[in-house]
N, C-alpha and C positions, 0 to 999 in steps of 0.2 A: 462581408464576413467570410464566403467562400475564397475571397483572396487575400484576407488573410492567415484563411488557415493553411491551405495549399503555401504560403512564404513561411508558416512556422513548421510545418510538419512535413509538406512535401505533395508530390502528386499520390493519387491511390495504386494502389499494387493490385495485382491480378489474383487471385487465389494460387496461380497453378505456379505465380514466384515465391509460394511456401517453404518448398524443397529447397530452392536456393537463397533464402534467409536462412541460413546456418551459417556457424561461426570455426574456425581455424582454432587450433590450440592454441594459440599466443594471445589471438582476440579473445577469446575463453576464460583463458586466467586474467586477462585485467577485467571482464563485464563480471564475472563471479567471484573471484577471489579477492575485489578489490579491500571489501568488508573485512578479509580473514586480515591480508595484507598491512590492512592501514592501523588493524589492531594493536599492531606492535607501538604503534606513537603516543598511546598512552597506558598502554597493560603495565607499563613498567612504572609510570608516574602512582598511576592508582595503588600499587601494592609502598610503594615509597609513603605514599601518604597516610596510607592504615600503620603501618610499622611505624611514623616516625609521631605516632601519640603517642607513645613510648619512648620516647627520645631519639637521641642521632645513634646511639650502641645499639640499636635494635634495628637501622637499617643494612647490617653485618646479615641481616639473615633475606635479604635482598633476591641473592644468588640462588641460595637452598626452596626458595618460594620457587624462583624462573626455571630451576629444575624440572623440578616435581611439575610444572604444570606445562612443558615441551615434551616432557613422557606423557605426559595425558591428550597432549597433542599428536601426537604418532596413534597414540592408543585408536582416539575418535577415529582419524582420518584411515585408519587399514583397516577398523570396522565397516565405514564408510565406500572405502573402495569396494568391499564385498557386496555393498548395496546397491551400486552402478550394475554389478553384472548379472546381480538376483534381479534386479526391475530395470532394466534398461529405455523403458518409457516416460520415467521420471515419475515425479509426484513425492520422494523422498519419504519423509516419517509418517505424512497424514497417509500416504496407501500402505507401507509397510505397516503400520500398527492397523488400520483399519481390517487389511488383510487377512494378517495373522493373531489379532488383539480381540476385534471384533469393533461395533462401532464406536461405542464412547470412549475406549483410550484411539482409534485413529481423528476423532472430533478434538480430543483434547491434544494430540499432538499438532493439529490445524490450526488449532486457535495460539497453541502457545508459539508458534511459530509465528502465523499473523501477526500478533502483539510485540513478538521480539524484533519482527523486519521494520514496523512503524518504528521503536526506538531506534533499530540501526538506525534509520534514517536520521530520526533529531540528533543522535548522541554523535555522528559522525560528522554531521553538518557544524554542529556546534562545536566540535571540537578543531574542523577545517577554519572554523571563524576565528576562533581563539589563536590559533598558530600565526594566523595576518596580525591580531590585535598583540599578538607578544613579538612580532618585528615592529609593527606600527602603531605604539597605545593611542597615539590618537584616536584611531577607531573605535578605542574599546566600546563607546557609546553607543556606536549604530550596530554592535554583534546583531540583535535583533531582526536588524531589516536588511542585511547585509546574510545572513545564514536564510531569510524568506525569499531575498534574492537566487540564493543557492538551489533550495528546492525547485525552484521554478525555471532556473537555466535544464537541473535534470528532469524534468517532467516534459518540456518540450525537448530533451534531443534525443528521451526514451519513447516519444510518441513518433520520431522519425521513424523506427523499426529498430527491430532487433541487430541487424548486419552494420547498420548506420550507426549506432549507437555505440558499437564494438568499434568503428571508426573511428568514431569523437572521444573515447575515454581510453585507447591503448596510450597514446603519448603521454601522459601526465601518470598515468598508472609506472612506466616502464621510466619513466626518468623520477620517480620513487626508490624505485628499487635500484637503481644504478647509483641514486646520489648517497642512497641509504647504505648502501654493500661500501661505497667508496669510502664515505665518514668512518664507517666501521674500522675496515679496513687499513684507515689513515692510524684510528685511534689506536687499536690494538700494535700496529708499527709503534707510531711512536710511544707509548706505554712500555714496548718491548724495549727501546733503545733509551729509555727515562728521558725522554724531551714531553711527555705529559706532565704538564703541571696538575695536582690536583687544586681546587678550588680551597684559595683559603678564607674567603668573604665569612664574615661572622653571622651566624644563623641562631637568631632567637627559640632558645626550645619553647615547647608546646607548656602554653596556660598553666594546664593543669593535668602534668606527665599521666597518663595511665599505667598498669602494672602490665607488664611483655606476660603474658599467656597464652595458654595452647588457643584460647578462645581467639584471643586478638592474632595470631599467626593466621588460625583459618580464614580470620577472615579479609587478612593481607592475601591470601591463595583464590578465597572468592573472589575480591576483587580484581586481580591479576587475571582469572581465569576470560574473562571479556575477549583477551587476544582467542580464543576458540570461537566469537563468532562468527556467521558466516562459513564455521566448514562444510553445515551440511548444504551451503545453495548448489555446488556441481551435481549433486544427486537429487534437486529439485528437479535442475534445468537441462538433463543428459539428453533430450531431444533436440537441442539448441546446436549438439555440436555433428561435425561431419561421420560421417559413416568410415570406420564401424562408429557407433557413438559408446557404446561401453568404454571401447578399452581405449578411445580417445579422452574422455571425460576421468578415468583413472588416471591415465598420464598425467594432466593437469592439478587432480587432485594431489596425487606425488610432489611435484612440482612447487604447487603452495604451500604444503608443508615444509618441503624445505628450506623456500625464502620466509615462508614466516618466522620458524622458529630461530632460523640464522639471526634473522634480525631482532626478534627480540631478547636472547642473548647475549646477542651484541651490544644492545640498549645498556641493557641492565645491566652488563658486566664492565662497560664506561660508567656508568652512572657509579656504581660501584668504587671502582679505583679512583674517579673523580671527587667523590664523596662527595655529591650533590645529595642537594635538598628541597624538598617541593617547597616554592614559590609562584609568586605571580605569574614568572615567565614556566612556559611548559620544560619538561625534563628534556623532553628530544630538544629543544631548540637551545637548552643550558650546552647538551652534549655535543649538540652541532657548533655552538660559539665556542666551546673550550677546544675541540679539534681545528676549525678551518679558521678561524677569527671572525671579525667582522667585517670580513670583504664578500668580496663576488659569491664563493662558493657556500659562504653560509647562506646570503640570499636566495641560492639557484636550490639550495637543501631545504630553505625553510619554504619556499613555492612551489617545490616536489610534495613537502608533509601536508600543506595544509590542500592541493590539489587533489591529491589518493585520500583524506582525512572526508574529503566533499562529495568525491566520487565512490568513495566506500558504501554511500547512501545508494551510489549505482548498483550493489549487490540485490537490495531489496527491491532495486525495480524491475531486475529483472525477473525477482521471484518470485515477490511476493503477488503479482497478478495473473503468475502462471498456476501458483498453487491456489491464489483466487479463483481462478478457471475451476479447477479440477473441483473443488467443491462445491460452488456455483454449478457446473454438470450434475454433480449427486443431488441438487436440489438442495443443499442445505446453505448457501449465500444466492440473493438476488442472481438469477439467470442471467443475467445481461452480465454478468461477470466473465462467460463463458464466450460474449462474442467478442471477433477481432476488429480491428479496423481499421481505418483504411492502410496503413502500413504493417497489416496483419501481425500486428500486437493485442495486447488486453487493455484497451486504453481505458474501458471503464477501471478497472484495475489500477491503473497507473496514476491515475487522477484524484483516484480515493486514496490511494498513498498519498501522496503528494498536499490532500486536506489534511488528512488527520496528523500526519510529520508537523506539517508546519504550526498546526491546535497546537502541539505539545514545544515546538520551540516559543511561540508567542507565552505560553504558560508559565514555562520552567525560566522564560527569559534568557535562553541560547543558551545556558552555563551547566556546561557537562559537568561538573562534580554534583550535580543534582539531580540530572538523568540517568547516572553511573548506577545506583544502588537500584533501579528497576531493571537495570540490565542481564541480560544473559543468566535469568531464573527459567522463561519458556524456552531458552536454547537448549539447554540442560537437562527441561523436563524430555521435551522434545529427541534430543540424543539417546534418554533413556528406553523412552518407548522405542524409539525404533529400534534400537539394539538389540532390543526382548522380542521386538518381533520378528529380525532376519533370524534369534537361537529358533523360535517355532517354526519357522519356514525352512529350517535348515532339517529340523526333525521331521517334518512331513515330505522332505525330499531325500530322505535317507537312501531309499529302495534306490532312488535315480543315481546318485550323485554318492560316488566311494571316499569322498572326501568331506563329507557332511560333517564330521567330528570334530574334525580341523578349525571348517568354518564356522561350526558353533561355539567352538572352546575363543574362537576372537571376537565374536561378537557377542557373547555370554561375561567375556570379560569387560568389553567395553559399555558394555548392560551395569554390570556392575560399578565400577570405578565412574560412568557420569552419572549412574543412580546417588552415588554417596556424595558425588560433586553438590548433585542438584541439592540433595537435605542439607550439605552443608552452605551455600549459596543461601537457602531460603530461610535457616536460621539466623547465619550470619548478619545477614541485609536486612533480615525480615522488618525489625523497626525503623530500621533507616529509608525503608518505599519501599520493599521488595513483596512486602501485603497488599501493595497495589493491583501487582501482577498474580498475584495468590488468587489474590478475588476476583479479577476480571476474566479468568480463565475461564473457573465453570459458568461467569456471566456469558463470556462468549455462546459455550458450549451450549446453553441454553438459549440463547439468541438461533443459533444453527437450528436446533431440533424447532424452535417454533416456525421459522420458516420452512423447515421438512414439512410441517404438519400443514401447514397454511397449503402448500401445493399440493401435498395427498389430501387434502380436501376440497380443491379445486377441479384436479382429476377426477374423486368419485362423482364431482356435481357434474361433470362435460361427458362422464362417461354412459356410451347408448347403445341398445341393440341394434346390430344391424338390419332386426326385422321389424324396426322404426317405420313408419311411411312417414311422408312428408307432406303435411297439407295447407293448404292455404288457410288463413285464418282473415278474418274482417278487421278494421282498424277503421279513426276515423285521423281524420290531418287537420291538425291544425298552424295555422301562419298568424305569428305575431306581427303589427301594422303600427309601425312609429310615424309617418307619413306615404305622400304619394311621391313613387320616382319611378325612376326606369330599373333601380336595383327591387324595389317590389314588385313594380313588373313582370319582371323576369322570373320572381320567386315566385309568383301566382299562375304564371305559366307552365313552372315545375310541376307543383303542387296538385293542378289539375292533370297532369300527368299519371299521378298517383291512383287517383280513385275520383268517385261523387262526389264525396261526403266530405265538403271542405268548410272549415267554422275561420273567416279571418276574425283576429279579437284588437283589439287598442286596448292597452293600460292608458287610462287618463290619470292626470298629475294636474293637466290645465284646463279646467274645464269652456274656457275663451277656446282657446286652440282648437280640444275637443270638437267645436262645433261648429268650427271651420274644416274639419277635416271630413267631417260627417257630411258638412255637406258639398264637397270636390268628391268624397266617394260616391256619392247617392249620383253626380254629374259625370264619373267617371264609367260607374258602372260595369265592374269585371265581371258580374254574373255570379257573386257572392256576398253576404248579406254581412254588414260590417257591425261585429258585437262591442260594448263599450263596457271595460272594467275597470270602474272608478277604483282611486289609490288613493286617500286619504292622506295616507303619510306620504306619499310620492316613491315607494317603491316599485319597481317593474318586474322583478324575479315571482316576488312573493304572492303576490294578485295573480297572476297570471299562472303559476302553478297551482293557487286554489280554485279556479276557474276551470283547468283540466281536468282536478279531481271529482268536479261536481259533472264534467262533461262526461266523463268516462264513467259515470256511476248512473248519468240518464242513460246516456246511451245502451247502455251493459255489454261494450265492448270490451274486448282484454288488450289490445294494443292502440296507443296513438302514436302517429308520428307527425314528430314536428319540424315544421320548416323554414329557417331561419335567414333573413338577407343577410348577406357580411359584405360589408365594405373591404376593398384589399387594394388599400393606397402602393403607387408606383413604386415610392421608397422607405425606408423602412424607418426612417424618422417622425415622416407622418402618420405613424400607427399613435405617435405621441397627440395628435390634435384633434382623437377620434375619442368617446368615451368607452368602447369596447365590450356595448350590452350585447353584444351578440356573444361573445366571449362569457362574458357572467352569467349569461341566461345557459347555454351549454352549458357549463359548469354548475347550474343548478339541477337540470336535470340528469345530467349524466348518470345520479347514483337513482335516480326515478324507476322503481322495477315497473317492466311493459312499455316503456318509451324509445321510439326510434326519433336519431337525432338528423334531419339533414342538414347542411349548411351548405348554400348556395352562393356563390363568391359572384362580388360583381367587382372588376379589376376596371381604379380608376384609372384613365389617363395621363392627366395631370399630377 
């Protein structure tokens, strides 16, 4: 097992290779921005599909949707960048709102974040599946185990390490954006020079047309708004990148805003003059056939989309076990969340991703238009708190900082504009699954505080005055006896290590056996008097822990400890040919208050 893990993950790192697990800008924007990036390959399909229950005249307002929501894209992201240089340690909304908010809006900026990086996960997986299945419908049947695939190619090359990882996913990130700027590029030429054909293929309107209303626009805008996810990870993960990391991790930020919104523009403004239509086949890959044809270059465009569409799910690995960490620290997620490993990542982190992503693709059955409407609600909440908390952090550093006014008036706005995003998002969606993510939040948050509380009350039990003594206390030992070997042996050797006062006991089951055993003890003679606790039903755990109890209540001692042989065969297949009462019986007493356990290994040979 140790060589397999060393072949999937790698050798182990040193601690002191921390400092040089850091990532370059270029590596930076594809591990983090892959999410915002890959946004654009359906943010446009999603607003076409809400608009055209309305008919094909109501996808005229297409443009005016992809507008309004690349201003709201600049808005986040220069809010954002101000959050890089207020907290250059990372941690993003859950420390900014905790910060400045106090605990339970930084609890609920944690959770709605959590919940939104698992969906990234499924919705982008599933949507990389989908771009194969509309080059190759063959497929379409195995999206399932083909997208479970996915997750588990990114969970082993995020458990390589952080700099490894920035390795494996820049090329298919950067030939996204090249084949995506190119198609654009092509289209808009030829549109200019009228060698775009628009699509004249006859398209069935919708069942039963709804009426175009301010209601149904917003929430063609909520839907669309999806391309915003993933802005806030560079301001989760600003430790990741090289020194300075502020104003590094801002550049980047910049950066993806621009190719994002380029390119969703560009989508939507092909899609547009195209006068495409949602169908089976995805919108980008309609805009990719109508520009390149069906040769090489659409191939090489549709294995760039669905490549960033898979690795987009790389965003939340990188962050979501990094901001796992940082709560995990405050004691409100499982500790072990907080260590690294061996390629000095958050693998517990990484791996709990990676279950619950792939829960939610088996459930929903790969098919994003049904993971789409839980989406990008905790982003939103998420964006709002923190915004609200860089305006208060901005007024508590007034006195410092002669530009504090500035910096509140942009994050005061962007407090605003994704607060009214978020109400309208969770109206919009609300019946359509966006009540999923409503409820699960304060479920989370509520999960958080009871593990708070579970470890403040482990704390007050461990906690002692230093003017403690420490004294011995009496105990009596007892050794359970299945037969005579050399592995009992050796544990009656321990055991009298211990103390006097040793009780061996035998559960009988066979009372024949029984009295063979009785009597090789009685001829063996280790200088301990061999007790018989008949089992009726043939149990071993349960006999024998009522047996303790009765011993520990003669005796009137307060601790026993007990001493266990364990067989510990050569390989690890023969642990299958053993029945493993040593194992069940520790496991029984474990939760026994006053009980010390030993376990005394006897390593076979053979």
């Amino acid at each position: 097992m140790s060589s397999l893990k060393r072949l999937l993950v790698g050798e182990p790192l040193r601690t002191e290779r921390l400092a040089t697990e850091r990532l370059t800008n270029p590596k930076a924007l594809a591990v983090f921005s892959s999410d915002a990036l890959s946004s654009v390959a359906y943010a446009t399909e999603e607003i076409l599909l809400t608009l055209f229950l309305a008919g094909s005249a109501a996808l005229n307002l297409s443009l005016p949707v992809a507008f309004a929501i690349a201003l709201l894209f600049f808005v986040v992201v220069f809010s954002y960048r101000q959050t890089v240089f207020a907290y250059p340690t990372g941690g993003g909304s859950y420390i900014v709102a905790r910060s400045n908010l106090g605990l339970l809006p930084g609890l609920t900026a944690g959770a709605a974040l959590l919940i939104d990086y698992v969906l990234t996960v499924a919705v982008s997986v599933s949507s990389g599946i989908a771009a194969v299945t509309s080059a190759v419908p063959a497929l379409y049947p195995h999206r399932v185990a083909l997208a479970l695939l996915a997750v588990a190619i990114l969970v082993a090359g995020n458990l390589r390490g952080v700099r490894e990882s920035g390795n494996l996913f820049s090329a298919p990130t950067y030939l996204f954006i090249v084949s995506t700027l190119t198609m654009i590029a092509l289209g808009v030429f030829r549109y200019a020079t009228g060698t775009l054909a628009p699509v004249t293929a006859p398209v069935p309107p919708p069942a039963v047309p709804v009426p175009l209303t301010t209601f149904l626009i917003l929430r063609a805008f909520a839907s669309g708004c999806a391309a915003l996810t993933g802005t806030e990870a560079i301001s989760n993960g600003v430790q990741a990148f090289h020194e300075p990391v502020s104003r590094n991790a801002a550049k980047t930020l910049v950066w993806m805003a621009v190719l994002a919104v380029t390119m969703f523009l560009g989508i939507t403004f092909l899609a547009h003059v195209l006068g495409l239509t949602p169908q089976t086949e995805t919108i980008i890959s309609q805009v990719n056939r109508s520009v390149f044809g069906s040769g090489a270059l659409y191939y090489v465009t549709q294995a760039g989309t669905m490549l960033i569409l898979v690795l987009a799910a790389n965003t939340s690995f990188a962050d979501f076990p990094r901001l796992a960490s940082i709560i995990g620290r405050d004691g409100f997620l499982p500790r072990q969340m907080a260590n690294r490993g061996d390629r000095l990542v958050f693998s517990n982190g990484i791996i709990l991703l990676g279950v619950l992503s792939s829960l939610l693709i088996v459930y929903f059955e790969g098919k994003t238009h049904s993971l789409i409407p839980l989406y990008a609600v905790g982003v939103f909440l998420s964006f709002t708190l923190s915004q609200s908390g860089m305006v208060i952090h901005w007024w508590r550093s007034r006195k410092e900082d002669r530009q504090w006014l500035t910096h509140a008036l942009i994050n005061g706005t962007g407090a605003i504009v994704t607060g009214v995003v978020f109400v309208v998002i969770a109206v919009t969606k609300f019946t359509g699954g966006a009540w999923v993510v409503v409820v699960l939040i304060p479920v989370t948050v509520g999960l958080f505080l009871a593990i708070r509380r579970h470890y403040d009350a482990v704390a007050q039990d461990l906690r002692i005055s230093l003017e403690t003594k420490v004294k011995p206390v009496d105990h009596i030992i007892v050794v359970p006896v299945a037969g005579i070997h050399r592995a009992v042996a050796a544990t009656m050797a321990y055991a009298k290590s211990l103390g006097p006062e040793i009780h061996a006991v035998h559960v009988s089951v066979d009372p024949a056996e029984t009295e063979k055993l009785k009597a090789k003890w009685e001829k063996w003679d280790p200088g301990v008097p061999l007790t018989v606790v008949p089992s009726p039903y043939r149990s071993l755990t349960g006999p024998l822990v009522r047996y303790i109890d009765g011993l520990q209540r003669k005796e009137k001692v307060k601790f026993v400890t007990v001493v266990i042989a364990e067989f510990v065969p050569r390989h690890w297949w023969q642990f299958l040919l053993h029945n493993q009462s040593a194992l069940w019986l520790q496991a029984a007493l474990h939760f026994r208050p006053h009980t010390a356990i030993v376990s005394v290994p006897f390593h076979l040979k053979h």
